[in-house]
C-alpha positions in Angstrom: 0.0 0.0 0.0 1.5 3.4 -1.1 -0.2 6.3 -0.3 1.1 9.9 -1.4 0.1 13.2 0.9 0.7 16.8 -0.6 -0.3 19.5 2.0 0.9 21.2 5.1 3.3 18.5 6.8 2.0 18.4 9.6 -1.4 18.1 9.0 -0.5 14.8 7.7 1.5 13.2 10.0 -1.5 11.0 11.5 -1.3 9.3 7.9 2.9 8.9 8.0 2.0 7.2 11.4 -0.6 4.8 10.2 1.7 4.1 7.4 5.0 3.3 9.5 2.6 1.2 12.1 1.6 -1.1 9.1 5.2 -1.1 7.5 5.6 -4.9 7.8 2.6 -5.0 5.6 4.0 -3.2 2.8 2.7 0.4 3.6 4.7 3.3 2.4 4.4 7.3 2.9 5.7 9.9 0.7 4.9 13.5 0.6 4.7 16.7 -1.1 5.3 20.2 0.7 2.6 22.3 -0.7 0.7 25.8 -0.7 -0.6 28.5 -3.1 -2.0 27.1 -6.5 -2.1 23.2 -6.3 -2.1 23.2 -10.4 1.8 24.4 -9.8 2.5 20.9 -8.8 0.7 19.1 -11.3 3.5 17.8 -13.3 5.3 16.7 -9.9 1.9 14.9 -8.8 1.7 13.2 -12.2 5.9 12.4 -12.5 5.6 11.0 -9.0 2.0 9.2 -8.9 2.9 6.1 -10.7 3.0 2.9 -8.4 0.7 4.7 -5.9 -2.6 3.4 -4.7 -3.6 6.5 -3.0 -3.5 10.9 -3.1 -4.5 12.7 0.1 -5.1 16.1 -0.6 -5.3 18.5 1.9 -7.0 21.5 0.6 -6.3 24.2 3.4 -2.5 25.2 1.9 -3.8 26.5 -1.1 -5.7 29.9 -2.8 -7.6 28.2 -5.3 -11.1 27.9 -4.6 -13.3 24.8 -4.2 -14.3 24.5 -7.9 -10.2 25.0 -8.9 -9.0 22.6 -6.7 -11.9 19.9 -7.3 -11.2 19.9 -11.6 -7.6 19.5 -10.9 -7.9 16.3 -8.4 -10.2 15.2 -11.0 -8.1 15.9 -13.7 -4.8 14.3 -11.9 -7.2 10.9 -11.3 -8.2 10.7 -14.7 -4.5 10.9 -15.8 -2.9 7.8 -13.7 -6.3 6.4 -11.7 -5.1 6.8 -8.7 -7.7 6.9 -5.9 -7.7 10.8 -4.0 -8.3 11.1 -0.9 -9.8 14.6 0.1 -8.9 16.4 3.2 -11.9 19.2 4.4 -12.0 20.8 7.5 -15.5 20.0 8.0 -18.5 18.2 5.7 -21.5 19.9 6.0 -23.9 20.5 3.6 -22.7 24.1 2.9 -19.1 22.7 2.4 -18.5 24.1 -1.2 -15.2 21.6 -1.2 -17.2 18.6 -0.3 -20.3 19.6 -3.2 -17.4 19.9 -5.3 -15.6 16.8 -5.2 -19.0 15.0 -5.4 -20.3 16.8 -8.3 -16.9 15.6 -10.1 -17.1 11.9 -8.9 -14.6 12.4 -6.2 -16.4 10.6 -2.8 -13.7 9.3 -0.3 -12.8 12.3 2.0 -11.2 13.1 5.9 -12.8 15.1 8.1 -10.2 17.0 10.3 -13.2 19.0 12.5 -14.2 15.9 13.8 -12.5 13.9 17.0 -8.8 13.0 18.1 -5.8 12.0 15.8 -7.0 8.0 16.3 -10.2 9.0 14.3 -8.3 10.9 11.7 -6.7 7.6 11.8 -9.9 5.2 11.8 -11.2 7.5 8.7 -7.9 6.6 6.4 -8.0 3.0 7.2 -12.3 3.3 6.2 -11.5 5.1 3.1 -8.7 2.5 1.9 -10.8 -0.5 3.3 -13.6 0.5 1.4 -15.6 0.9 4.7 -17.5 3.9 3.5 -17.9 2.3 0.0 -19.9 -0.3 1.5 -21.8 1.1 4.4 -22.1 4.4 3.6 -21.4 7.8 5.5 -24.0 9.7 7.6 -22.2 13.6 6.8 -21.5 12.6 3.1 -25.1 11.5 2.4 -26.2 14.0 3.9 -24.4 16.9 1.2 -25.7 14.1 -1.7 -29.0 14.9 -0.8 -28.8 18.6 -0.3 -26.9 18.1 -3.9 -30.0 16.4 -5.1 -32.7 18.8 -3.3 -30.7 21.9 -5.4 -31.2 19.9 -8.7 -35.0 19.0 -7.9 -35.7 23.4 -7.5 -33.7 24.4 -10.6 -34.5 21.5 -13.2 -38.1 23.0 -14.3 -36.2 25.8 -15.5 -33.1 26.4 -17.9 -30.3 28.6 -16.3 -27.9 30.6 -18.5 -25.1 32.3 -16.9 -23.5 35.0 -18.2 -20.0 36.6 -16.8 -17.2 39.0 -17.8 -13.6 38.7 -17.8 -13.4 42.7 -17.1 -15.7 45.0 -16.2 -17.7 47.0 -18.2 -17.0 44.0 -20.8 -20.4 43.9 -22.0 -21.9 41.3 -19.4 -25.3 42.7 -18.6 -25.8 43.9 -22.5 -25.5 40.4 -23.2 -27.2 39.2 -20.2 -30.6 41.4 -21.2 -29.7 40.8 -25.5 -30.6 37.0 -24.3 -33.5 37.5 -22.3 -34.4 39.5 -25.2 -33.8 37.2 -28.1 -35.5 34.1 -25.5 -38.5 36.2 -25.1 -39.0 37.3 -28.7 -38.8 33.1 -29.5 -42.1 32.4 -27.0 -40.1 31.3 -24.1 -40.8 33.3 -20.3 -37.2 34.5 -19.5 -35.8 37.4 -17.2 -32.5 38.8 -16.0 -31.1 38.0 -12.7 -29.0 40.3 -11.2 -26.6 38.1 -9.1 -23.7 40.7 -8.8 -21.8 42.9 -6.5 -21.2 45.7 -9.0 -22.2 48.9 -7.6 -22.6 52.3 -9.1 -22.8 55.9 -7.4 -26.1 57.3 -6.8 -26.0 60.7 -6.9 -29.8 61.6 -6.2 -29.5 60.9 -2.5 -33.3 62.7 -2.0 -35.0 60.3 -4.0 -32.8 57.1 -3.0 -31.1 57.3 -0.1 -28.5 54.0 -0.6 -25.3 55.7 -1.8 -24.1 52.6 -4.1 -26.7 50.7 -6.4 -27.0 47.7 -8.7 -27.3 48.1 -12.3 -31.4 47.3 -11.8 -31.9 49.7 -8.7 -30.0 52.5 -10.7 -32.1 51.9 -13.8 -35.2 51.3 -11.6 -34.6 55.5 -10.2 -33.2 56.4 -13.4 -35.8 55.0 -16.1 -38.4 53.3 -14.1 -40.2 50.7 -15.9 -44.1 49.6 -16.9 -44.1 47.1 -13.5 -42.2 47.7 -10.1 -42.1 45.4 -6.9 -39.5 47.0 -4.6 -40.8 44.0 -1.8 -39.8 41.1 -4.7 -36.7 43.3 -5.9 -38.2 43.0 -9.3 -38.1 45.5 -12.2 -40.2 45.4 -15.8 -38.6 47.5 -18.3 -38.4 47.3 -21.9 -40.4 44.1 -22.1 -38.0 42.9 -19.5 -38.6 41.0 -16.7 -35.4 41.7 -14.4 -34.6 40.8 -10.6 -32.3 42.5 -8.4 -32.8 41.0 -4.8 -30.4 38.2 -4.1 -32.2 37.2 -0.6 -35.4 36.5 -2.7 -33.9 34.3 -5.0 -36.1 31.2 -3.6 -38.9 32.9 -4.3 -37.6 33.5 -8.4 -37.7 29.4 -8.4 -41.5 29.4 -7.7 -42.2 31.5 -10.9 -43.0 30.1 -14.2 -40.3 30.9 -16.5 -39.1 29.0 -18.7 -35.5 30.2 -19.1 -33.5 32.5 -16.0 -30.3 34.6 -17.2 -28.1 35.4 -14.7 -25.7 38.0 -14.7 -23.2 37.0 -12.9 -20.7 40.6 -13.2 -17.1 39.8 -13.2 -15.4 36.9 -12.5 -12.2 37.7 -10.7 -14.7 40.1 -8.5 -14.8 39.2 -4.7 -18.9 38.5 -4.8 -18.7 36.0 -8.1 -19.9 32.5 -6.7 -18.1 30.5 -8.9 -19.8 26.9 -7.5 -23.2 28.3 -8.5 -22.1 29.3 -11.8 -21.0 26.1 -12.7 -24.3 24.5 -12.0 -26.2 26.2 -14.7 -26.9 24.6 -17.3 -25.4 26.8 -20.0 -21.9 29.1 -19.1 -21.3 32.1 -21.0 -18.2 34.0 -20.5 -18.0 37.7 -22.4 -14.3 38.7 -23.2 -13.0 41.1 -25.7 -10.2 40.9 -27.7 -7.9 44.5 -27.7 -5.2 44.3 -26.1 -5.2 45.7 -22.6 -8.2 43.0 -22.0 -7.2 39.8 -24.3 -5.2 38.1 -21.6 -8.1 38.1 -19.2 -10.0 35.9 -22.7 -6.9 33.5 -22.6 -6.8 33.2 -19.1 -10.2 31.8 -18.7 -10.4 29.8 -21.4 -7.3 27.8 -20.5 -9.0 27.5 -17.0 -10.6 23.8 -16.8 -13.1 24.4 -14.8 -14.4 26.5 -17.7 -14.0 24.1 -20.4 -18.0 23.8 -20.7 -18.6 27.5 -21.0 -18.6 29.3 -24.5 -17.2 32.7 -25.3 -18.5 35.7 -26.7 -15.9 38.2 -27.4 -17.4 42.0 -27.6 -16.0 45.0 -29.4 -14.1 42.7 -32.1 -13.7 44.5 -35.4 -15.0 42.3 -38.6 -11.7 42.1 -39.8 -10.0 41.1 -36.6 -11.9 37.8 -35.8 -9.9 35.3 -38.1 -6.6 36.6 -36.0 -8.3 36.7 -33.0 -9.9 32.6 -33.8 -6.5 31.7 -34.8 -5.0 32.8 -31.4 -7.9 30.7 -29.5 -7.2 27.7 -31.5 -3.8 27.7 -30.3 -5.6 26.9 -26.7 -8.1 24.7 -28.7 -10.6 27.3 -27.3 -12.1 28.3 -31.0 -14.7 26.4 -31.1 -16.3 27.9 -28.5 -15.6 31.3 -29.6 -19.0 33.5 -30.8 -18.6 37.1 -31.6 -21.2 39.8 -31.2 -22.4 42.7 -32.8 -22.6 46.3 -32.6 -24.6 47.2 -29.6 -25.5 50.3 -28.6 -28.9 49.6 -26.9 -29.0 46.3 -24.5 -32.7 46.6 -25.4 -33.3 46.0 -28.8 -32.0 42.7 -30.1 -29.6 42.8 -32.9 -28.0 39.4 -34.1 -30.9 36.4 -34.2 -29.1 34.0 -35.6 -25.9 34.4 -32.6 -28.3 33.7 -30.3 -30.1 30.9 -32.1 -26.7 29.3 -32.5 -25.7 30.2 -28.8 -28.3 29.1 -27.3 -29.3 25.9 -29.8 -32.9 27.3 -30.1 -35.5 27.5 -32.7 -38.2 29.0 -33.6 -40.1 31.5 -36.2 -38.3 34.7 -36.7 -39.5 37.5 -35.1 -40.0 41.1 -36.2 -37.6 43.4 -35.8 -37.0 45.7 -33.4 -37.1 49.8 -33.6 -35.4 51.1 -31.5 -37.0 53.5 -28.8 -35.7 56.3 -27.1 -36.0 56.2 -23.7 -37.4 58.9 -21.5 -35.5 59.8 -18.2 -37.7 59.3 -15.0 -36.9 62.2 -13.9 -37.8 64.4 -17.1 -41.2 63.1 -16.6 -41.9 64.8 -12.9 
């Protein structure tokens, strides 16, 4: 038995003991000294991992979040099979680490919040025996069905998510174009605001918040045909748009077909990566001048984004056969869409980028005019 830790050191030295107590019996430890991004010691892991039965990973050294860390392991155990073992500091239903690793396949973890060293102990010798396997384990089944319960609320609805590799990257224009081209095809779609960009409000007598969302700007701004301040909800333009992330439950009990979510920027410290991996179609808007183009290659060579297609904004016509040929040097072209010219969020402008997109169809619809809209507060 050969069992490989890469961690802290001496968060593992209840596995070098169980190892050296079972050393007549063939059991060898090894280790890795580890912290920052785990994906740095990828090639070592893989070098090293051949004649092993077992990886323990501890997953407090490191910056990467739980989605990161999880598409590596799994990424490592589809290269040599070799069975990982996943240290968490607790498993809990709200554990993103542990919903992580399950969601990828990965089941045989250590639970470090739990008991003295001889339980760490008894939970290694489980995991290699199979224990778990066969009998099953109380905490674990207990994320599986919380896992479950999530998929049973959100499968009577399609969820697109939509984020940016900058800011003002054209995120929400595309979040509201989709909503738009969705609702012009027969579906019920709105626009989820599920963000922490803020802008200032500078009309402190009629608001008095001194940062807003997109939504509650346009909502003081523009005002629209319906508002619900109570449901955080906003109809403007033919758009059905909700701002309030606490009543996000509620959003599951309406009948929509389709819910877009824009998600705002992905590096930003609000973006809740694990949730934007569970919808059922990614988008990730990028843009291809130069100040802003490595941002596009950095999340496409990301693999936990290797599902999510990219539109690439402000891309002049005769740009985009350079700009493909740089993707497909990542083998990232294939997913690559670009948009058009758009100057009002509200009025649709490319059908057939969204048919394609989105893998929809339906009877064309009539074109938009565009309107000019009237400020709120020209209208007092």
């Amino acid at each position: 038995m050969r069992i490989l830790y890469i961690g802290d050191r001496a968060r593992g030295v209840f596995i070098e003991e169980v190892c050296k107590s079972n050393a007549n019996d063939g059991w060898v430890f090894d280790f890795i000294e580890a912290s920052g991004h785990l994906k740095t010691y990828e090639p070592e892991l893989l070098s090293k991992l051949a004649g092993y039965n077992y990886v323990v990973y501890d997953t407090e050294p490191y910056i990467d979040d739980a989605e990161d860390l999880a598409a590596i392991i799994e990424s490592i155990y589809k290269a040599n099979a070799v069975t990982p073992i996943v240290m968490v500091n607790t498993i809990n239903p709200t554990n993103t680490m542990v919903k992580a690793c399950l969601n990828r396949g990965i089941k045989s973890f250590i639970n470090l919040g739990v008991g003295s060293v001889s339980d760490l102990k008894e939970q290694l010798v489980k995991n290699i025996s199979n224990y778990y396997e066969a009998n099953g384990r109380e905490e674990v089944n207990q994320v599986k069905e919380t896992i479950e319960e999530e998929k049973v609320n959100i499968s009577r609805f399609t969820s697109i998510a939509v984020v940016g590799t900058e800011h003002r990257i054209g995120t929400t224009t595309q979040a509201i174009q989709i909503v738009k081209f969705l609702t012009s095809q027969g579906f019920r779609a709105c626009y989820v605001e599920i963000n922490d960009n803020k802008y200032t409000n500078r009309y402190l007598s009629q608001e008095s918040k001194d940062q807003l969302s997109y939504v509650e700007k346009l909502k003081l701004m523009v005002g629209g045909e319906v508002e619900d301040s109570e449901r955080g909800y906003l109809r403007t333009d033919g758009v059905d748009m909700f701002y309030k992330q606490d009543k996000l439950a509620d959003l599951f009990k309406e009948d929509y077909d389709y819910l877009v979510y824009d998600y705002g920027m992905y590096r930003s410290a609000g973006f809740n990566k694990t949730a934007f991996l569970k919808d059922d179609i990614k988008l990730i808007c990028s843009c291809a001048n130069v100040i802003e183009f490595d941002g596009a290659i950095e999340i496409a060579t990301n693999p936990s984004y290797n599902s999510a297609k990219l539109i690439c904004s402000f891309s002049a016509q005769k740009d985009r056969e350079d700009v493909k040929e740089i993707f497909a040097e990542y083998n990232a072209d294939n997913r690559l869409y670009f948009t058009d010219y758009t100057p009002d969020p509200y009025v649709l402008t490319n059908i057939t980028l969204y048919k394609e997109l989105l893998k929809t169809e339906a009877e064309e619809p009539t074109p938009e005019e565009p309107e000019k809209k009237k400020w709120k507060f020209f209208k007092r």
